[in-house]
Gaussian input, Z-matrix of N, CA and C with variables (Angstrom, degrees):
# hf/3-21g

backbone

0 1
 N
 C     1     B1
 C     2     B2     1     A1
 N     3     B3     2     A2     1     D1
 C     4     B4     3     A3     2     D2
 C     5     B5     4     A4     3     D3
 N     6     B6     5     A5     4     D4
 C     7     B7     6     A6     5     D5
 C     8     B8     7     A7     6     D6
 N     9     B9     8     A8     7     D7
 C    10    B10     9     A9     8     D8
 C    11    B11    10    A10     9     D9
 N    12    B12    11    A11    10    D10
 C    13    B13    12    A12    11    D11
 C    14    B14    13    A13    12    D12
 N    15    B15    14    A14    13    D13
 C    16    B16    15    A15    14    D14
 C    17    B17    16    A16    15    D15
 N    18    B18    17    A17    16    D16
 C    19    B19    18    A18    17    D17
 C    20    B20    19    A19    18    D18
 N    21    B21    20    A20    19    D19
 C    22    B22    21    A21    20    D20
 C    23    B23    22    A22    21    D21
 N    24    B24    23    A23    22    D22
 C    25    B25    24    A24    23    D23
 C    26    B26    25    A25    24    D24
 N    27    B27    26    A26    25    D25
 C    28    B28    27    A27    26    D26
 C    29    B29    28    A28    27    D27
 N    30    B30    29    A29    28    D28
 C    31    B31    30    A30    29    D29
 C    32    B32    31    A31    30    D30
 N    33    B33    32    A32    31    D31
 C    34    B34    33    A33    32    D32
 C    35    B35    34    A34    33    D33
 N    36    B36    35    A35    34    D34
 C    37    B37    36    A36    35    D35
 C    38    B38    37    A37    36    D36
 N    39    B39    38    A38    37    D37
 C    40    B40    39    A39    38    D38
 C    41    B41    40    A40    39    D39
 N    42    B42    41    A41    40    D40
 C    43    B43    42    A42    41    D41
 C    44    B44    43    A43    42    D42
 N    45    B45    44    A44    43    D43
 C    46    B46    45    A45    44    D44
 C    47    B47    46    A46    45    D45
 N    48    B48    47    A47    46    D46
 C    49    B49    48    A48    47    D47
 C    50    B50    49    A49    48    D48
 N    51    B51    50    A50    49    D49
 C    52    B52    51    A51    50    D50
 C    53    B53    52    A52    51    D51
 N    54    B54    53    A53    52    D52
 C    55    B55    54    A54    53    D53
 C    56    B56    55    A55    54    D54
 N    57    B57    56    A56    55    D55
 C    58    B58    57    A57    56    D56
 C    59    B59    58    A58    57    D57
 N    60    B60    59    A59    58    D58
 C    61    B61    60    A60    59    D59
 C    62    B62    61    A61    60    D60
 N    63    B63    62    A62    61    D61
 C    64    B64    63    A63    62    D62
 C    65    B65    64    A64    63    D63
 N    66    B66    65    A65    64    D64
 C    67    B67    66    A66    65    D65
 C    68    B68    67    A67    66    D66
 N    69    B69    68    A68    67    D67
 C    70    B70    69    A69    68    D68
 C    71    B71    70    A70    69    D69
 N    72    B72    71    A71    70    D70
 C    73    B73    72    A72    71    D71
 C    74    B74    73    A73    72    D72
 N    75    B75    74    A74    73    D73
 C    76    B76    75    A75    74    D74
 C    77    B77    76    A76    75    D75
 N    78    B78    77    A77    76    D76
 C    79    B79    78    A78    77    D77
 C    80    B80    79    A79    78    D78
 N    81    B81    80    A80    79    D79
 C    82    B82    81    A81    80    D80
 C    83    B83    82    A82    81    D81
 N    84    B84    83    A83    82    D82
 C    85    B85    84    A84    83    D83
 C    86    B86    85    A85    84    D84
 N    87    B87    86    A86    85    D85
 C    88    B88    87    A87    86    D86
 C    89    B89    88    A88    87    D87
 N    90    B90    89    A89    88    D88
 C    91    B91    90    A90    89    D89
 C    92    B92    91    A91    90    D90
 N    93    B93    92    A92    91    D91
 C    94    B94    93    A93    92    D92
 C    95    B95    94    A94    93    D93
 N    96    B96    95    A95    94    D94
 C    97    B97    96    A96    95    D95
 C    98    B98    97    A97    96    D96
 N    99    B99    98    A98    97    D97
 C   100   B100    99    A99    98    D98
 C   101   B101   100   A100    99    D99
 N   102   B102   101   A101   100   D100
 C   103   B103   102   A102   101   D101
 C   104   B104   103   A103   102   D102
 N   105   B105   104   A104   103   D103
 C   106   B106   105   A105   104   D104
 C   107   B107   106   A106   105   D105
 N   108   B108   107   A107   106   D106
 C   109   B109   108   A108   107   D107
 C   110   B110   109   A109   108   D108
 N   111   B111   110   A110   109   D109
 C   112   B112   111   A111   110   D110
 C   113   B113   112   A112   111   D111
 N   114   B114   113   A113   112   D112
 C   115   B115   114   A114   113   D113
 C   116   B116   115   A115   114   D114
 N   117   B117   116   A116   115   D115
 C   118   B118   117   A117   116   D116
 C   119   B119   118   A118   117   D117
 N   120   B120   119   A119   118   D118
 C   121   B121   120   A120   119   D119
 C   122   B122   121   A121   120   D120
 N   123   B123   122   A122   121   D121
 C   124   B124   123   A123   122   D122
 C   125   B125   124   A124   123   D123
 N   126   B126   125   A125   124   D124
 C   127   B127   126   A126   125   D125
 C   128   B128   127   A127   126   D126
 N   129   B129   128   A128   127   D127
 C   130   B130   129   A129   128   D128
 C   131   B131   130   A130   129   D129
 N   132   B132   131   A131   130   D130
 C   133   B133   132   A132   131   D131
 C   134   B134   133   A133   132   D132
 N   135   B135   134   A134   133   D133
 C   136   B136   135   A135   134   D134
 C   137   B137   136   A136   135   D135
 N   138   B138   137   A137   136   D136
 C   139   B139   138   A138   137   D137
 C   140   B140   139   A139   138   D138
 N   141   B141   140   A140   139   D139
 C   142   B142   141   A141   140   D140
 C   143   B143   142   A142   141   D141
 N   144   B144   143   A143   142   D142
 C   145   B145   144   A144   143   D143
 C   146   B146   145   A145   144   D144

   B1=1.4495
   B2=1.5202
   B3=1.5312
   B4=1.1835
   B5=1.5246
   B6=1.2933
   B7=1.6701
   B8=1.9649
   B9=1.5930
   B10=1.5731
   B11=1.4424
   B12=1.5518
   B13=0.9926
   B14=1.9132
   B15=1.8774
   B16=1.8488
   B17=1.5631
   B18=2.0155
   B19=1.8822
   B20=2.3972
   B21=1.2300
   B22=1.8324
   B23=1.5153
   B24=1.4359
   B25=1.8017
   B26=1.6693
   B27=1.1667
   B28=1.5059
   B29=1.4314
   B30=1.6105
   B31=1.2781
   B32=1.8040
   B33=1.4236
   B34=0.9415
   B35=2.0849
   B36=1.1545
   B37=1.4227
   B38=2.0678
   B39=0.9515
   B40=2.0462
   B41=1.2297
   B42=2.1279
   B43=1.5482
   B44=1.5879
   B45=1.5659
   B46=1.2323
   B47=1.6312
   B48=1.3347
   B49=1.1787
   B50=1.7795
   B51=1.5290
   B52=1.3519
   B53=1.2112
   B54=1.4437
   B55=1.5196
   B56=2.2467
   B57=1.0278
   B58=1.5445
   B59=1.6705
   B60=1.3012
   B61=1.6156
   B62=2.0200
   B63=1.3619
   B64=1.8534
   B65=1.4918
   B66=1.5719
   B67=1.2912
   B68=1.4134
   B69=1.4606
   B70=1.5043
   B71=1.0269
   B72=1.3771
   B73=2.0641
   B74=1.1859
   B75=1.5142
   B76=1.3546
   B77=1.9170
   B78=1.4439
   B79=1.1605
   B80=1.4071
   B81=1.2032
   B82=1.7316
   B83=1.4057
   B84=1.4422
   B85=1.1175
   B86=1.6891
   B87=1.5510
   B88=1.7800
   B89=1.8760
   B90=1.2326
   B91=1.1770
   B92=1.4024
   B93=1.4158
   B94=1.9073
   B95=1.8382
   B96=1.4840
   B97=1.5132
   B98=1.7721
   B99=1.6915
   B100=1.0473
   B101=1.6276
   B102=1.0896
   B103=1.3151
   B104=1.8080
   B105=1.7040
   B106=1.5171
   B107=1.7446
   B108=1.7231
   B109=1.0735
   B110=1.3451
   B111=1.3260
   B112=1.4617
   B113=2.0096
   B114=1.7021
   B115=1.2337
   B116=1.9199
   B117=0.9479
   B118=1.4658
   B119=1.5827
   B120=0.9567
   B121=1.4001
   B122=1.8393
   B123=1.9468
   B124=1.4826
   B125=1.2396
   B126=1.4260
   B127=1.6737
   B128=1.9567
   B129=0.7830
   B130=1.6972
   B131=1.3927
   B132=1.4650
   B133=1.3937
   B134=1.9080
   B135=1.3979
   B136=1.1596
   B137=1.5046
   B138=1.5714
   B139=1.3546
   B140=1.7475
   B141=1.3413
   B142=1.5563
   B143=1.6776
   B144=0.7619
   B145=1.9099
   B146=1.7046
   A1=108.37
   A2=120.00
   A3=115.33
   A4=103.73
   A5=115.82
   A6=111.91
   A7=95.33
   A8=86.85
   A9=94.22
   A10=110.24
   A11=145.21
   A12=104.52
   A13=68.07
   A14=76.42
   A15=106.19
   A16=106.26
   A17=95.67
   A18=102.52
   A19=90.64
   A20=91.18
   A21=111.92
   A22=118.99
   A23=87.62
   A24=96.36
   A25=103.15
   A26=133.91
   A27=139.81
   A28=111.14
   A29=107.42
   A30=126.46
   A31=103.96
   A32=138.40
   A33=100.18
   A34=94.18
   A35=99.02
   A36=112.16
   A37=100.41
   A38=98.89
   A39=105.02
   A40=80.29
   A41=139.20
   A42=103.71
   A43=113.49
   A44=124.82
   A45=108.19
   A46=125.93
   A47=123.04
   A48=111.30
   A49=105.19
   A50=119.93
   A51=111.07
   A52=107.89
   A53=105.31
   A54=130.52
   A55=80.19
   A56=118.95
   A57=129.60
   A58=108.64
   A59=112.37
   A60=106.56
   A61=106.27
   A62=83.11
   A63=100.10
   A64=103.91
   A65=137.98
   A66=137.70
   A67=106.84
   A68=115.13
   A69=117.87
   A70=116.36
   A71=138.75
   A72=112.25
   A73=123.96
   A74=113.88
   A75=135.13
   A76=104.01
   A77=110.67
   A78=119.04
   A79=143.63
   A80=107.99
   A81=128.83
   A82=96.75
   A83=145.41
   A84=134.59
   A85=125.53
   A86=107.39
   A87=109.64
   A88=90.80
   A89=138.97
   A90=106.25
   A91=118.55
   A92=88.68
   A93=110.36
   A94=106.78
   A95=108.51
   A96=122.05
   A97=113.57
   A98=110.63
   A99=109.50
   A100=84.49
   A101=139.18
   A102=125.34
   A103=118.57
   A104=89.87
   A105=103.85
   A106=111.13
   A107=104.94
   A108=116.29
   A109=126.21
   A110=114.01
   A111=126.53
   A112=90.76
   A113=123.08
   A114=110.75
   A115=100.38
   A116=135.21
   A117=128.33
   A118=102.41
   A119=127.65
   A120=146.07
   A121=94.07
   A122=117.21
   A123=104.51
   A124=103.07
   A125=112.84
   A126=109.41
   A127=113.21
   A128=97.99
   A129=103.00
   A130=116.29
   A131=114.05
   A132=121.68
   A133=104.06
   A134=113.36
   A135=118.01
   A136=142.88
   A137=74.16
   A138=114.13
   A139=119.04
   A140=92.29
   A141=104.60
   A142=88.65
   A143=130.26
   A144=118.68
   A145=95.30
   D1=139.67
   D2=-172.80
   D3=-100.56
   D4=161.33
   D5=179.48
   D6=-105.78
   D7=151.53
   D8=179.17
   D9=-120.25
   D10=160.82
   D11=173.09
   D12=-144.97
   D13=146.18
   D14=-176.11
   D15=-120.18
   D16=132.35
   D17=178.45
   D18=-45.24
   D19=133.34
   D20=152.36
   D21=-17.95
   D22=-56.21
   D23=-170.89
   D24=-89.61
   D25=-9.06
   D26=157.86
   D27=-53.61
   D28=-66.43
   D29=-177.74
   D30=-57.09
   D31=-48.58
   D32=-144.93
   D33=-102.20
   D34=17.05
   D35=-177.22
   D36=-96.50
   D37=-20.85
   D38=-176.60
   D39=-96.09
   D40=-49.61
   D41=-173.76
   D42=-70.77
   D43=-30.75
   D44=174.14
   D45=-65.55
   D46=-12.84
   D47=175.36
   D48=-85.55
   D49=-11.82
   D50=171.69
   D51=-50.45
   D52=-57.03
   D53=-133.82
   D54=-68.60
   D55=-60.59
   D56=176.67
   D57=-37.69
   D58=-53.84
   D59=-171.99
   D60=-64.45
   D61=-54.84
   D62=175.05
   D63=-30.43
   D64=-35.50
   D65=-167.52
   D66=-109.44
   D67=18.85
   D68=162.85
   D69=-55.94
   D70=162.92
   D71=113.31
   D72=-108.58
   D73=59.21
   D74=157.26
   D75=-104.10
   D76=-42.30
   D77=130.47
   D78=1.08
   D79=-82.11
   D80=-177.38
   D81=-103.85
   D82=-0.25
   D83=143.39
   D84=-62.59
   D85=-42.73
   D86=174.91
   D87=-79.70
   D88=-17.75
   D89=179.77
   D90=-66.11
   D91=-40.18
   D92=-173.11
   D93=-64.78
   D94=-21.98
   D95=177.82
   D96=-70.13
   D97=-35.11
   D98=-161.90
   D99=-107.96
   D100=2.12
   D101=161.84
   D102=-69.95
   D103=-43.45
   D104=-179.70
   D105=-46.50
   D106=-48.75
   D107=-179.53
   D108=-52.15
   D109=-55.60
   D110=-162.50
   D111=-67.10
   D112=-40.29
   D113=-170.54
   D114=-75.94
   D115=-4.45
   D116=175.99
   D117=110.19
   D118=-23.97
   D119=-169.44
   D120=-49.68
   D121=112.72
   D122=167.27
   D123=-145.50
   D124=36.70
   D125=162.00
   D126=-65.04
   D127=-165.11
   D128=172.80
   D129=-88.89
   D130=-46.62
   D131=-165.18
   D132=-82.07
   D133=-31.21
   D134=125.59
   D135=47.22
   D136=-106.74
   D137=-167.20
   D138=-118.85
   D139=-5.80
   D140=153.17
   D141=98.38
   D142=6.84
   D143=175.10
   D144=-65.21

């Protein structure tokens, strides 16, 4: 693994936009998408379409 190193104010502006998407529910929709996945589940309703 390589190390990177990011200006302070980069870093804490990429964790606040984490912290922003994380409180989507576009968000907690691909979580709930890749849950469907991992159980085998590939109907539509599903998988959240």
């Amino acid at each position: 693994m390589e190390t990177v190193t990011l200006p302070r104010k980069e870093f804490e502006q990429m964790v606040e936009e984490l912290n922003t998407l994380r409180r989507t529910d576009l968000y907690k929709r691909l979580l709930d998408f890749t849950a469907n996945i991992q159980k085998k589940k590939f109907t539509r309703a599903d998988l959240g379409f």
